[in-house]
C-alpha positions as CSV (number, residue, x, y, z in Angstrom):
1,X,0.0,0.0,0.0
2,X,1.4,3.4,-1.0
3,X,2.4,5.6,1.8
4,X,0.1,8.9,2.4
5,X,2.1,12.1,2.3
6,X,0.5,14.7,4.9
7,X,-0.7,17.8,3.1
8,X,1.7,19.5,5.3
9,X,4.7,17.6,4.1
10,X,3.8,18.4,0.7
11,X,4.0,22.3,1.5
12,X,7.0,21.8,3.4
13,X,8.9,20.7,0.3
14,X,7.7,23.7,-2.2
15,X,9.3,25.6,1.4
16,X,12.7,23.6,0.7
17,X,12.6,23.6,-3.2
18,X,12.1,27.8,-2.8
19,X,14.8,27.9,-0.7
20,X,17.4,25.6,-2.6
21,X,16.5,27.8,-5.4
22,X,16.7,30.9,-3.6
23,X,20.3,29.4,-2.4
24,X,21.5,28.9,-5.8
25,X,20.5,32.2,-7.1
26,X,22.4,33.2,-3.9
27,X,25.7,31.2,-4.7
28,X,25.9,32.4,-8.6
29,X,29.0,33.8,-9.9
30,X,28.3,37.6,-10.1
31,X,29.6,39.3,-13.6
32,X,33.2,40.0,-13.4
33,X,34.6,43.1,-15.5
34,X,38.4,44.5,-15.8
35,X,39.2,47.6,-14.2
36,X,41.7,48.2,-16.8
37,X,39.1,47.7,-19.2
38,X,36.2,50.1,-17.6
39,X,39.1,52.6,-17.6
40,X,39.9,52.2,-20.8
41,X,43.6,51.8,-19.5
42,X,43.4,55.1,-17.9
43,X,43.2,55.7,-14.3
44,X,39.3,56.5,-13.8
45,X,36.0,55.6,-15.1
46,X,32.6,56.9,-15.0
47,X,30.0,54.6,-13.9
48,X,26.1,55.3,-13.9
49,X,23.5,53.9,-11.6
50,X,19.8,55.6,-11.6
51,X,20.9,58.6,-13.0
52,X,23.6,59.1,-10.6
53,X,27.3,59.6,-11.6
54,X,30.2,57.2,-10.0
55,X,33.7,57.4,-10.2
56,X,35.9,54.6,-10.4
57,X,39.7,55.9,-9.8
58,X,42.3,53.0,-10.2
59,X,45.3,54.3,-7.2
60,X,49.1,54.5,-8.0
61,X,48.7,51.6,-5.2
62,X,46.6,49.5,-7.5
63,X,43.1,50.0,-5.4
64,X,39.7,51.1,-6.5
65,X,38.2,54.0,-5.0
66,X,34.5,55.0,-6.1
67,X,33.2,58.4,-5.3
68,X,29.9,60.3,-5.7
């Protein structure tokens, strides 16, 4: 005879499988882009996020520094 799963069980796994998912979305390897390259092998950059204007400045030490 096939064993019953309680309804509760049932929402317990769509509670794992969200949160393995939610996990792996987690665990993703985020973009990766080149200083050099967003500097265009100068020392700064421009960078714009909702409307707002970054700058990326590449040190003499080899560190980043972004300002408003």
């Amino acid at each position: 005879m096939p064993e019953r799963i309680h309804p509760d069980e049932q929402e317990g796994d769509k509670t794992m499988n969200a949160m393995n998912e939610s996990f792996l979305r987690a665990v993703e390897t985020p973009p990766r882009h080149d200083a050099i390259e967003l500097t265009g092998g100068g020392a700064t950059a421009q960078i714009l996020l909702n409307d707002q204007c970054y700058t990326l400045r590449i040190t003499r030490q080899g560190k980043l520094i972004l300002t408003k």
